[in-house]
TIGUPA-125991 format. One line per 2 residues: number of its first residue (from 1); their letters; for each residue y, z negated, x of C-alpha. Coordinates in Angstrom, 2 decimals, always signed. Layout:
BEGIN
NUM = A = Y Z X | ...
***
This chain:
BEGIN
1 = XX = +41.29 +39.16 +39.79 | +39.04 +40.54 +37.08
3 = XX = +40.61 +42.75 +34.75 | +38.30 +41.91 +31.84
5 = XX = +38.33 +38.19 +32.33 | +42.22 +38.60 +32.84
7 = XX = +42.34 +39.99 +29.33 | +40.11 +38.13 +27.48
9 = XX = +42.12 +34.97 +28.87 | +45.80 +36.66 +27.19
11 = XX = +43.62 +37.83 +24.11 | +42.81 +33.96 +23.50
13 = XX = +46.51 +32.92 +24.15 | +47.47 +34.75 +21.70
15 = XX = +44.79 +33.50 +19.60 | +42.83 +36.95 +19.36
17 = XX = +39.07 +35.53 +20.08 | +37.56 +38.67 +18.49
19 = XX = +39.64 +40.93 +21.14 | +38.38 +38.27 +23.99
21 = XX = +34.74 +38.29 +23.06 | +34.57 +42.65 +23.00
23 = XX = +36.24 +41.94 +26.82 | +33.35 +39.16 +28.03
25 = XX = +30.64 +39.01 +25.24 | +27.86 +40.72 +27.70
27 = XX = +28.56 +38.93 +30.53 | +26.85 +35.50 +32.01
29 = XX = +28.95 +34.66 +34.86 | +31.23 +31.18 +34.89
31 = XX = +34.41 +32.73 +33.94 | +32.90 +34.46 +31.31
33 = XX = +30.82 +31.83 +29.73 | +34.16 +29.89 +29.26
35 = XX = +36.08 +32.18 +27.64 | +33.45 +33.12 +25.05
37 = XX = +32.81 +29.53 +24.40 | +36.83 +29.00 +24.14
39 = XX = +36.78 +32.69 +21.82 | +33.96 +30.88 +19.97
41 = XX = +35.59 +27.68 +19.49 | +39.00 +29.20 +17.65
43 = XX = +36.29 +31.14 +15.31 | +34.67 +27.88 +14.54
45 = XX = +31.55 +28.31 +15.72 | +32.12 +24.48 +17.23
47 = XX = +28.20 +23.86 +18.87 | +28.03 +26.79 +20.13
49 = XX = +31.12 +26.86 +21.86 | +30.50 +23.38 +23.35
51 = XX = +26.98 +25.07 +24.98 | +29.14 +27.96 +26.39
53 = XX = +31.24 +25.68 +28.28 | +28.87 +23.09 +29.09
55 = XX = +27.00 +25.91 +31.60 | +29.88 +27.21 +32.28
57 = XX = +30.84 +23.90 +33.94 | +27.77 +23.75 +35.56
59 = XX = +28.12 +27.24 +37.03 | +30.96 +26.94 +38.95
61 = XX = +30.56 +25.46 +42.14 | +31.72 +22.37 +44.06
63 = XX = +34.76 +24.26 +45.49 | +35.85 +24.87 +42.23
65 = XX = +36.95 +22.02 +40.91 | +40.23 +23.77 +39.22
67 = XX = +37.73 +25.76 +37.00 | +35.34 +23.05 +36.58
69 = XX = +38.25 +20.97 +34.66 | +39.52 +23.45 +32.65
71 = XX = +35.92 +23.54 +31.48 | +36.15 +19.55 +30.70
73 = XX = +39.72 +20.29 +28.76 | +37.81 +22.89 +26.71
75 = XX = +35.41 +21.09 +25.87 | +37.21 +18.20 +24.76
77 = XX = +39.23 +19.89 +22.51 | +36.10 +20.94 +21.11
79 = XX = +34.93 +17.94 +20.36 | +37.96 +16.40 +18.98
81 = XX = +37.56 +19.12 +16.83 | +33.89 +18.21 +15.87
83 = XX = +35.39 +14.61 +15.14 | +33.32 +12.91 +18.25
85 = XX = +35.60 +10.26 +18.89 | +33.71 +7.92 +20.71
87 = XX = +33.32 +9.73 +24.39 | +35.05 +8.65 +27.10
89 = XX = +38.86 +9.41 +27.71 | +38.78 +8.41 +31.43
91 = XX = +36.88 +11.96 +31.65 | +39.88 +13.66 +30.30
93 = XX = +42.14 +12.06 +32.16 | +40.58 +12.67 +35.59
95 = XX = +40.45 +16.22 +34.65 | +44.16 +15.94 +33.52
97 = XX = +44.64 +15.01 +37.03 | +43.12 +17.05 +38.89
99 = XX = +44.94 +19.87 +37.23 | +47.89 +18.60 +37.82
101 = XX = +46.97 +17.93 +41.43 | +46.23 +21.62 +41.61
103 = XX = +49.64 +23.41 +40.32 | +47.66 +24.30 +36.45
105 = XX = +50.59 +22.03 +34.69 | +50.39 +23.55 +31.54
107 = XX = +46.57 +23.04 +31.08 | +47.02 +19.17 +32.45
109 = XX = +49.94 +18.95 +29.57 | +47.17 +20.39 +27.48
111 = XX = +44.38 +17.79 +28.19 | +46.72 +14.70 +27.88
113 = XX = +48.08 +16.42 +24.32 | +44.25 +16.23 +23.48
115 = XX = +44.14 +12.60 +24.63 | +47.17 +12.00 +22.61
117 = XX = +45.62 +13.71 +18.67 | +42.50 +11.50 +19.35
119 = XX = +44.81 +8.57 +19.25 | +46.49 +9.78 +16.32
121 = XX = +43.06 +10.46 +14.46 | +42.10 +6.72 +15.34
123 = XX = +45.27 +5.49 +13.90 | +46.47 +3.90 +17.51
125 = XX = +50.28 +4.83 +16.56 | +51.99 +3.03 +19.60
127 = XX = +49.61 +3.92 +21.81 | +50.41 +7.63 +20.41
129 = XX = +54.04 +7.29 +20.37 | +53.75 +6.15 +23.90
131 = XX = +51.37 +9.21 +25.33 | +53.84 +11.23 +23.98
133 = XX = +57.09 +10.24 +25.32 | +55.34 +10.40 +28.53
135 = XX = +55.59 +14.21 +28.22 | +58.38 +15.57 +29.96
137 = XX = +60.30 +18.22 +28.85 | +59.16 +20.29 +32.10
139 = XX = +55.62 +19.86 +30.94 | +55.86 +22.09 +27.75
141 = XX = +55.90 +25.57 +30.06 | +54.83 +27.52 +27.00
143 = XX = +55.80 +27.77 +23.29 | +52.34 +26.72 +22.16
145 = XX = +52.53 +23.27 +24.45 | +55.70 +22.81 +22.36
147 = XX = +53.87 +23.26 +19.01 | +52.01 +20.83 +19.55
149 = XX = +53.76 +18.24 +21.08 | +56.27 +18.70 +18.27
151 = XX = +53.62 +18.69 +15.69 | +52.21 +15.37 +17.58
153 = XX = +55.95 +14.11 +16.89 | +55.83 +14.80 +13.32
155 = XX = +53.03 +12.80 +12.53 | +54.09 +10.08 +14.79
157 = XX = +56.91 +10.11 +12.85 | +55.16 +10.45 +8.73
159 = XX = +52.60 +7.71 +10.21 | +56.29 +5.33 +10.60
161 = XX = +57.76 +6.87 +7.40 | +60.60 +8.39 +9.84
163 = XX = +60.97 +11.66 +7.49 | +63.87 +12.83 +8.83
165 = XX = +62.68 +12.63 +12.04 | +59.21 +14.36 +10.83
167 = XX = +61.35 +17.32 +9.43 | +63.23 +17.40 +12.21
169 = XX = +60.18 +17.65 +14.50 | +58.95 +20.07 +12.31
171 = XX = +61.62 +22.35 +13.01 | +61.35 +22.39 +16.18
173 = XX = +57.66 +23.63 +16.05 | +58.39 +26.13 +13.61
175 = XX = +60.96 +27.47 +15.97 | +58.00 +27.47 +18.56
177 = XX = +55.21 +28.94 +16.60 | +57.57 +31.91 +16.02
179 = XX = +57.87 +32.22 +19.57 | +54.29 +31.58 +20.70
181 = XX = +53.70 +33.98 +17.72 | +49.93 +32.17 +17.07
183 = XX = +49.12 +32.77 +13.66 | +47.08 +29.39 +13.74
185 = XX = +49.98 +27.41 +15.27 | +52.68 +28.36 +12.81
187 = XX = +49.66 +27.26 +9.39 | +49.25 +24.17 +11.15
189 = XX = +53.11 +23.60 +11.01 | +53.61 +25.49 +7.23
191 = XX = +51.18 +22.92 +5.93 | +52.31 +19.86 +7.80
193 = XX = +55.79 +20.97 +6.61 | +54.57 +21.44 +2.58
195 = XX = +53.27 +17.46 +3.17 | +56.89 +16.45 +2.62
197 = XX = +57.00 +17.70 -0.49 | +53.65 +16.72 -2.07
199 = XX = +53.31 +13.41 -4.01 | +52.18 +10.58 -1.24
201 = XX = +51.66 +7.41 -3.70 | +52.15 +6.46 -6.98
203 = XX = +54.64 +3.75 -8.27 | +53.54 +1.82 -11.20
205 = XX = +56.62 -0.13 -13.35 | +56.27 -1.68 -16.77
207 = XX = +52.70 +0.09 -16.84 | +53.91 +3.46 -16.35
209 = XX = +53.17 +5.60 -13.08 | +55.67 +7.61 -10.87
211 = XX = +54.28 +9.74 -8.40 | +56.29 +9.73 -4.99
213 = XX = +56.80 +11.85 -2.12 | +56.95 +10.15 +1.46
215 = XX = +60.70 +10.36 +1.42 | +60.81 +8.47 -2.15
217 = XX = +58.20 +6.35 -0.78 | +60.63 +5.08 +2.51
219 = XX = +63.37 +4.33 +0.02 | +61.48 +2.26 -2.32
221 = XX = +59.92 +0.51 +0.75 | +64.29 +0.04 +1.63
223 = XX = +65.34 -0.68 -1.30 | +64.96 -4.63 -1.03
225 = XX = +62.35 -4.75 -3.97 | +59.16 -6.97 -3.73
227 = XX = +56.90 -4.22 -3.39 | +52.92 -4.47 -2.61
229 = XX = +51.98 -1.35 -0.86 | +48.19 -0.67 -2.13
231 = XX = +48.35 +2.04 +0.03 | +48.66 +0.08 +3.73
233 = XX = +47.06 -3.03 +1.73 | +50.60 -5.40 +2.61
235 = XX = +53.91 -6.39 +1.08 | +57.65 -5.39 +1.92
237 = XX = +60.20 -6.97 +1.02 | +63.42 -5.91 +2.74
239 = XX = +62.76 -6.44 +6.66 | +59.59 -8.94 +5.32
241 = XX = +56.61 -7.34 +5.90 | +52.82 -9.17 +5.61
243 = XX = +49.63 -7.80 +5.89 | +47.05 -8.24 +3.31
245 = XX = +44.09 -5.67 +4.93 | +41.93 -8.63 +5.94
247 = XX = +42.65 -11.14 +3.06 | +41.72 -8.47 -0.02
249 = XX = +41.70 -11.18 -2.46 | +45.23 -12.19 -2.38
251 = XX = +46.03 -8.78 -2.01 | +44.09 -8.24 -5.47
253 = XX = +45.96 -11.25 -7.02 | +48.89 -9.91 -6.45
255 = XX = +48.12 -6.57 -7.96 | +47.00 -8.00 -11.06
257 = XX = +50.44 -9.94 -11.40 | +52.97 -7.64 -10.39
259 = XX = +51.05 -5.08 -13.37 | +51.83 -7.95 -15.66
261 = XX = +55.41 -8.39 -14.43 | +57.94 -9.71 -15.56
263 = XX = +55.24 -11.81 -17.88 | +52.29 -13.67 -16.92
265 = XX = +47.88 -13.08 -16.45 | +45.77 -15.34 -18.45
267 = XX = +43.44 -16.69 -16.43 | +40.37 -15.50 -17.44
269 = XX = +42.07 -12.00 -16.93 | +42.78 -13.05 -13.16
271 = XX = +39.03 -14.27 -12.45 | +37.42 -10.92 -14.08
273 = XX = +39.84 -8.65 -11.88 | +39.71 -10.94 -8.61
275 = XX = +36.55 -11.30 -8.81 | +34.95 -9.43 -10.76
277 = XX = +32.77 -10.90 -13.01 | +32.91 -11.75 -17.10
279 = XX = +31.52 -15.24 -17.20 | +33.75 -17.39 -15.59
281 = XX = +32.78 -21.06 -14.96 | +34.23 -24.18 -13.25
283 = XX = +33.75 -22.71 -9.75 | +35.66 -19.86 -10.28
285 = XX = +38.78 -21.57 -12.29 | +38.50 -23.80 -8.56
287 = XX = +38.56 -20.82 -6.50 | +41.19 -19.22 -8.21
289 = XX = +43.23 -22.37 -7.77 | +42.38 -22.04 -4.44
291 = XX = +43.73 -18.70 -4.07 | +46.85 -19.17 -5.86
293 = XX = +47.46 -21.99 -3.08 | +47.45 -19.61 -0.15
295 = XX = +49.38 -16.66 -2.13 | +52.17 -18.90 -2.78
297 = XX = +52.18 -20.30 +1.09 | +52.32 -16.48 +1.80
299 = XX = +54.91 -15.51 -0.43 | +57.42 -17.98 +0.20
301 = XX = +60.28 -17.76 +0.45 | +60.03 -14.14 -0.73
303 = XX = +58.63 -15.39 -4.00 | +56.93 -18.08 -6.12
305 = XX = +54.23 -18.11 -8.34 | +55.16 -19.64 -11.59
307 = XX = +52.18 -21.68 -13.75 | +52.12 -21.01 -17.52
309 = XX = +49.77 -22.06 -20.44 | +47.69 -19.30 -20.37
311 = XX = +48.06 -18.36 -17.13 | +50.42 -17.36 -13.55
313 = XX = +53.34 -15.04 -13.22 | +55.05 -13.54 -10.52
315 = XX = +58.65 -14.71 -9.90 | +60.37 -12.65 -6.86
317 = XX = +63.51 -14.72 -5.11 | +66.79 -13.73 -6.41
319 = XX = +67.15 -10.15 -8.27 | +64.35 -8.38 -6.59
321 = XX = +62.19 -6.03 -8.38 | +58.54 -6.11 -8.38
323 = XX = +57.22 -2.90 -7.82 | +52.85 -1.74 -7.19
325 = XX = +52.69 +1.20 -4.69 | +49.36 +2.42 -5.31
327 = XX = +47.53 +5.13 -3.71 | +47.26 +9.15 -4.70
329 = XX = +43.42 +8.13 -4.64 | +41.79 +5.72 -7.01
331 = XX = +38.65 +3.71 -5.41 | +38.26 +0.86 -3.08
333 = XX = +37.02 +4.18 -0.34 | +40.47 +5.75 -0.48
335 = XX = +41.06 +5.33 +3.47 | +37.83 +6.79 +4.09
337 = XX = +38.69 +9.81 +1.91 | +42.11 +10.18 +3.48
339 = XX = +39.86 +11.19 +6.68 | +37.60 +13.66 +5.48
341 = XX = +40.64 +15.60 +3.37 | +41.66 +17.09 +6.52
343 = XX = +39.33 +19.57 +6.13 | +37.35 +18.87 +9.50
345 = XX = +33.54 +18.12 +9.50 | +32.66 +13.77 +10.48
347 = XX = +30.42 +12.02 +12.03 | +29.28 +8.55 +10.43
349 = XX = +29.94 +7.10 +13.60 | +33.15 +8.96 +14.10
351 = XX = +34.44 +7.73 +10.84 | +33.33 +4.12 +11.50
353 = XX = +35.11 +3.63 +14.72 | +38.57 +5.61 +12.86
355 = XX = +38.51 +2.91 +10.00 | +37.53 -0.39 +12.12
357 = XX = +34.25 -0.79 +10.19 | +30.88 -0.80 +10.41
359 = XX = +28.39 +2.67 +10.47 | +26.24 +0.82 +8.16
361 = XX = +29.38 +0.13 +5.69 | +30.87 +3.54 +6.24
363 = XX = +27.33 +5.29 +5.27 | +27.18 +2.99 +2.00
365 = XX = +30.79 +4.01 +1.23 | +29.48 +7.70 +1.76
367 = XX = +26.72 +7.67 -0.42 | +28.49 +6.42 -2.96
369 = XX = +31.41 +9.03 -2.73 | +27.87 +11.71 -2.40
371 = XX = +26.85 +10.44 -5.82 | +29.32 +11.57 -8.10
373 = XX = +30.89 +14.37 -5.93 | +33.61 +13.85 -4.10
375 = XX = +32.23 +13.98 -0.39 | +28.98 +16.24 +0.70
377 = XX = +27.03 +15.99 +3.57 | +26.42 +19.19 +6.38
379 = XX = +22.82 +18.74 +8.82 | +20.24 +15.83 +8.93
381 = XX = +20.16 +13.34 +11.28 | +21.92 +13.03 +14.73
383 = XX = +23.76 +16.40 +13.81 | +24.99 +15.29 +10.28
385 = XX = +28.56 +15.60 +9.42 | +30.53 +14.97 +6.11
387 = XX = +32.84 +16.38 +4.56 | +35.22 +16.28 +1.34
389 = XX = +34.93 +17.92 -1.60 | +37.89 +18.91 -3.31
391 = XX = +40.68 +15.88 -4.47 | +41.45 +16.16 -7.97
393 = XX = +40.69 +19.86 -8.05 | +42.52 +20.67 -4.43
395 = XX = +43.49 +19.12 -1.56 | +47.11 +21.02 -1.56
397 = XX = +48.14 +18.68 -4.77 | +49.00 +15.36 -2.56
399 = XX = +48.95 +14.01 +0.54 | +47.04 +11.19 +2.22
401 = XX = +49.32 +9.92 +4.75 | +49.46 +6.84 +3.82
403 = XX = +46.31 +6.19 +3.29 | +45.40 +7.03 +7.21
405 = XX = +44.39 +3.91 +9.45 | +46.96 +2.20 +11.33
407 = XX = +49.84 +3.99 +9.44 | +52.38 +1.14 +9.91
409 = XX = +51.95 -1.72 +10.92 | +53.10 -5.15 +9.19
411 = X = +54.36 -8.37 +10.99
***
């Protein structure tokens, strides 16, 4: 075995990439190539890396297979990393297997812990929660497999509004970073941990705003009020849960009226909010009669829509409270935002196929963020990337969990 590859290999383990590269930085061979492109990866130098391995790859031969899909896991990670979600998993997976059919467990565990954040990033929860109890306990042959399958846990667990379980998870991997002593490993668990504690939403009653962390937000959600959760675009009422993220009208209609409760909206109120315009006329006093139809068919029997003079008010069944959950964000492009405040460096396309939308919506959505400030863009063309500026002055002052795709489903 070579002694410099051998070291630059436990340098990067131990997530020392500056101590790897002084160990393989001169050198051209296979081995070497990967390592400096993995050593150039944890430095952030992401296209770079991705070239490293790429010849590396093609350097090995065909008897070395073992190599060539460590080279594949590598990259991967690299570009989950550079937010290219649209590739193609079966890749990963055959190289997940063929490690596995080769005795290199803990680098198959690896790849299929990849497989499992880029269903996390798309907001594919069950699919998540799934890929993950499929990892046995066996699997996790070093402290920084454990990190991360605990970490994967954790936001399993926010995405449901399971805190306990998130803390609990979080533990665990704290416990782990210590152990795999990664100075990267145990930030990514410190600031996963200080998400518990930030404000996740804002609760609006008798026009004045709360904010809420997540576990305030799961009790209010448990509480057996009427609530409409801006941030998921639904409504929960006890066990009762409907989904509003395709009908955004209703969903608007009932914004408007549980601000007003316990009184009512005056029409003309109603149709400038809804639908935004100030000169109402006989088509829009029939549409919003129209609306008001379906919202009641969708509320009952968790709540009824009373007519007035003037107007409609909101009348939850029995002694509920009505309650507005809005986001930490103002701005119909909150979910979009949510994505970029991790920190990382989007595609258009990437974001597009996270949200469910189209490219050409997400890149209006962007430009108007670009205009007054809050996202920038990195690169022209096929190598442009976007990121956030900073939310309300820093992105430590809330989080966006709940503004993430997918985050819980409603019935």
């Amino acid at each position: 075995m070579d002694a410099l590859i051998t070291a630059a290999g436990r340098a990067l383990a131990t997530g020392d990439p500056l101590a790897a590269l002084k160990c393989v930085a001169l050198r051209d061979d296979p081995p070497a190539l990967a390592l400096r492109g993995i050593a150039l990866a944890q430095l952030g130098e992401l296209a770079d890396a991705r070239a490293l391995l790429r010849r590396a790859a093609r350097g090995f031969g065909p008897h070395e297979a073992l190599a060539q899909a460590r080279c594949v896991v590598a990259e991967a990670e690299v570009a989950l990393a550079q937010r290219e979600l649209g590739g193609h998993p079966h890749t990963l997976a055959a190289a997940a297997a063929a490690l596995a059919a080769r005795g290199d467990r803990a680098n198959a565990t690896h790849a299929r812990q990849i497989a499992l954040r880029r269903l996390l990033l798309l907001g594919r929860i069950d699919e998540a929660a799934a890929a993950s109890a499929a990892l046995a306990v066996q699997d996790l042959a070093t402290p920084a497999l454990v990190v991360v399958a605990e970490l994967a846990t954790a936001e399993i667990a926010l995405r449901r509004l399971d805190v306990r379980g998130a803390h609990a998870a979080l533990q665990r991997a704290q416990a782990a970073a210590v152990r795999a002593q990664v100075p990267a490993l145990q930030a990514e668990v410190a600031e996963l941990l200080a998400t518990l504690q930030r404000p996740a939403a804002r609760r609006w009653q008798a026009g004045t705003q709360t904010p809420l962390t997540l576990a305030e937000v799961a009790a209010l959600l448990d509480s057996g009020a009427l609530v409409i959760d801006l941030c998921r675009r639904g409504l929960r009422c006890g066990t009762a849960t409907h989904t509003l993220a395709r009908r955004p009208v209703l969903l608007a209609l009932l914004q408007v009226l549980a601000e007003a409760w316990p009184g009512d909206v005056d029409r003309q109120t109603l149709i400038a909010r809804v639908f935004r315009t100030t000169r109402a006329d006989d088509s829009h006093r029939a549409r919003l009669r129209v609306e008001m139809s379906r919202l009641r068919q969708l509320l009952a029997p968790l709540a009824r829509i009373d007519a007035s003079a003037r107007g409609f008010g909101l009348v939850p069944s029995g002694a509920q409270q009505v309650l507005l959950l809005q986001p930490p964000i103002d701005g119909d492009a909150a979910a979009l935002q949510a994505l970029l405040a991790d920190g990382a460096a989007w595609s258009t396309s990437a974001l597009a196929l996270a949200l469910g939308e189209s490219q050409r919506n997400v890149q209006r959505a962007l430009a108007d963020l670009q205009t007054t400030g809050r996202v920038r863009s990195i690169g022209q063309g096929r190598v442009q990337r976007w990121v956030s500026a900073p939310l309300t002055g820093s992105h430590s002052e809330f989080t966006t969990v709940l503004l993430l795709p997918a985050t819980l489903p409603f019935a």
